[in-house]
C-alpha positions, 0 to 999 in steps of 0.5 A: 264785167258787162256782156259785150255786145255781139257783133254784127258782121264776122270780120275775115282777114286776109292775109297775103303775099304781095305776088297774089294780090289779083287773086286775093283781091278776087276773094276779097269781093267774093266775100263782100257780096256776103252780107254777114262778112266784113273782109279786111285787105290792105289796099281796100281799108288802109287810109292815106297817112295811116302807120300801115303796119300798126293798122294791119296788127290791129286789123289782126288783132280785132279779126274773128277769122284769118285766111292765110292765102298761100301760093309757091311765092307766099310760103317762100318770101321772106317779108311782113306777111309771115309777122302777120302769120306770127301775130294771127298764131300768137292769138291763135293760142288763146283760143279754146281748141273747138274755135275757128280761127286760122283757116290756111287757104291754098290759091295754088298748090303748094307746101304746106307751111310747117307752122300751119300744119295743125289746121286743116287747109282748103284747096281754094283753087277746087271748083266747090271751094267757095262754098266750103269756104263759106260753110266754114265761116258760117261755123265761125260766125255762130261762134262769135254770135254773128247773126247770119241771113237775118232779114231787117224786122218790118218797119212799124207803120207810122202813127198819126199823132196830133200836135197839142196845139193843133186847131182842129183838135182844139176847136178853134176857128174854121174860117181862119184855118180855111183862109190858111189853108187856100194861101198854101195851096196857092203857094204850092201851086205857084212853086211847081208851075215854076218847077215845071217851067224849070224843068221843061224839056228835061228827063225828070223822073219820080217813083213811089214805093208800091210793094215789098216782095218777102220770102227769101231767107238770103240775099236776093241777087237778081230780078227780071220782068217777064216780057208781058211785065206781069211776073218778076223772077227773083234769085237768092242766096237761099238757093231758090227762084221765086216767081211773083205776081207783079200786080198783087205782089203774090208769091207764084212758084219756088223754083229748088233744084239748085244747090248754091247760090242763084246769082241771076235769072234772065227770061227768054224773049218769049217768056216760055223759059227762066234761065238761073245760074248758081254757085253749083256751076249750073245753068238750069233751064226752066218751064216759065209757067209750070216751073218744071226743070228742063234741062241743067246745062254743065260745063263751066268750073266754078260759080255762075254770076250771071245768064243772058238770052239773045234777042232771037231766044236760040243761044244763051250766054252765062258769065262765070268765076272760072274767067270765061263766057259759054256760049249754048245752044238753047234747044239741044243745050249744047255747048256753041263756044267758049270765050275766054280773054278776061284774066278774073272773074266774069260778073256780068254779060249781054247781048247787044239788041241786035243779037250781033254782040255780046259784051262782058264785064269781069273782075279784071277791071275790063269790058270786053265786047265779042262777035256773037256768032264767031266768038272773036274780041272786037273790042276792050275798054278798060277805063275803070279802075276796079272790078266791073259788076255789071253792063247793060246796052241801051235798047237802040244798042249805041250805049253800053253802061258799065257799073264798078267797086270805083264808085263809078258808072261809065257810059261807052258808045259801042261802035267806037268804045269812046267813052262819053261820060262817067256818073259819078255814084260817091258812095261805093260799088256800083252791083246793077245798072239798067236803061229804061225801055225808051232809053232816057233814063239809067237805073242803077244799084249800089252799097249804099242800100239806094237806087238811083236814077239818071238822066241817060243822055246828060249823066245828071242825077235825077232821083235816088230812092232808099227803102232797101235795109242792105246792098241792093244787088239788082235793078230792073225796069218793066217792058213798059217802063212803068216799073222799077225792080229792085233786089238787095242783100235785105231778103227783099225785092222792092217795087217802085212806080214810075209817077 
């Protein structure tokens, strides 16, 4: 019998009661931003028309690692998820005893189920859960031979090969070939003066690959220019911050301190400090030039996803798994204020322009934009229909953009919370979105591996640029506007300029 090939992602099933569907839908795109992790949940890959319980027994089935999710209600409801425990314990009994393969996964303190005794569980609501959880699935991946932060082999470059017919090749004819070529050039010509009259007065915007920045050894999750544009700070799932030259593309410094994951890194508008968060529930501060850690800001429970500076530079806001907002004085690193509101993981903050407002996009479907300074909710918007990954104010603070799993980016006007127009991305997640410095054009980045760009003001799609072998996790433009950044689950950041 042939070798079976191996796969080439670890396929988790997530077993569940209906009462814990928010918190296991939250585990669900944790595990999706893991680029080695297939995970299986119901309402995310069931079709319409599709026999649920045959899809789910076979999702079962073909599963590498099931998570049984237990809470107070999972372990005393009598329903389909104890057939689903019944199957996964079924498969269970034909696995060599050294494999991982059921992982009891406790949401809430509970009783253990008698029949899941055997396996050792996972208080999942403990703040390095994640982590563990993470470790754990690591172990099973080796097993099954899934190869983990592999990064995409270079591309070879393309080699020129002349056609047999080709005429020059040949020695035919100059003069004919010459009459040939000048009838194409007029053409061209002819084509983009109509082009041009075409699109006269629009925002039509073109970008060329210019470097690919490679060092990481996982995924790079966030990018950001320093204010002079001429240093890119990126974080990884390897734990690091990496600082690169922006014109040569030349590895600068390795920032190590952190011991999880660097979800985002945001430069202080004077360029002095890095500020990174990571899955160690840290904010650390930096010396931008030197590299030399400054200060390590504690207080929230559970993993940072994202870390803004206001514009005067004096606070600073991180975004966290533990659902709240903290608010920190810069200079003495104190706390200033929590703000707490959103009911799931908060993904994405920032400060209006004017530094008055800060909005904040969660895994609870919901944008909720704060008072800076007193901490009050001025403001909910809650049109999008699945988790929001990131937000981003215009430069002259009117529009907020939101970018979400629905495939969706929406833009609001800020004073009202009026929606005025939704993008539509029809490919999947939506993980950055970025406005231009003059504000006419909208980066964003999604699952897809692109980037694409629109025209801010009409919502039409203008460009979209492919190069990335993976999700693109972060998208940035330069202060002058002459440059788009762009990190991915590839272990790459990807330069682009503006044409």
């Amino acid at each position: 019998m042939p070798n079976m090939p191996a796969p080439t992602k670890l396929r988790v099933f997530l077993c569940h009661s209906s009462g814990d569907k928010k918190a296991v839908r939250s585990l669900y795109h944790r595990l999706q931003t893991v680029s080695w992790i297939d995970p299986w949940l119901d309402e995310e890959k069931l079709l319409a028309g599709q026999r649920w319980h045959d899809e789910i027994e076979k999702a079962v089935e073909e599963s590498h690692a099931i998570l049984v999710c237990l809470s107070s209600e999972s372990v005393s409801k009598e329903g389909y998820v104890q057939r689903e425990i019944k199957i996964a314990l079924d498969k269970a009994d034909y696995m060599p005893e050294d494999r991982i393969f059921i992982i009891p996964l406790k949401l809430r303190d509970c009783e253990m189920p008698r029949r899941l005794k055997e396996w050792h569980l996972l208080n999942y609501y403990e703040a390095s859960a994640h982590e563990k959880l993470l470790k754990t699935l690591q172990v099973r991946a080796e097993q099954v031979g899934v190869t983990i932060n592999k990064a995409a082999p270079p591309t070879p470059p393309t080699e020129q090969v002349k056609h047999k017919d080709d005429p020059f090749r040949k020695g035919e004819d100059w003069g004919k070939w010459l009459k040939w070529l000048v009838g194409v050039i007029v053409l061209a010509l002819v084509i983009v003066f109509a082009v041009m009259q075409a699109t006269a007065g629009k925002s039509v915007t073109s970008f060329k690959l210019l470097n690919t920045l490679s060092g990481h050894l996982g995924a790079v999750f966030s990018v950001a220019f320093s204010p002079d544009g001429k240093t890119i700070a990126s974080g990884s799932e390897d734990n690091t911050i990496k600082l690169w030259d922006v014109n040569s593309g030349k590895l600068l410094n390795t920032l190590s301190g952190h011991s999880g994951f660097v979800g985002s890194v945001a430069f202080s508008p004077d360029g002095k400090i890095l500020a990174s968060g990571s899955g160690d529930n840290t904010v650390k501060l930096w010396d931008a030039n030197s590299g030399k850690l400054l200060n390590t800001l504690a207080g929230h429970s559970n993993n940072l996803y994202s870390v803004a500076f206001s514009p005067d530079g004096k606070t600073l806001a991180s975004g966290s798994r533990d659902n709240t907002i903290k608010l920190w004085e810069i200079s003495s690193g104190k706390l200033l204020n929590t703000l707490a509101g959103h009911l799931n993981i908060v993904d994405s903050v920032a400060f209006s322009p004017d530094g008055k407002t800060i909005a904040s996009g969660s895994v609870d479907e919901s944008v909720k934009i704060w008072d800076s300074v007193s901490g009050k909710l001025l403001r909910v918007l809650t049109e999008h229909s699945t988790a929001i990954w990131t937000i981003a104010f215009s430069p002259d603070g009117k529009t907020l953009a939101s970018g979400s799993s629905d495939s969706a980016i929406k833009l609001w006007e800020v004073s009202s919370g009026k929606l005025l127009i939704t993008l539509s991305v029809r490919s999947d997640s939506v993980y950055s979105v970025a406005f231009s410095p003059d504000g006419k054009t909208l980066a964003s980045a999604s699952k897809d591996n692109s980037i694409k760009l629109w025209d801010a003001n009409s919502g039409n799609l203008l460009n979209t640029l492919s190069g990335h072998s993976n999700w693109v996790w972060s998208v940035a433009f330069s202060p002058d506007g002459k440059t788009l950044a762009s990190a991915s689950a590839d272990s790459t950041i990807k330069l682009w300029g503006v044409q």
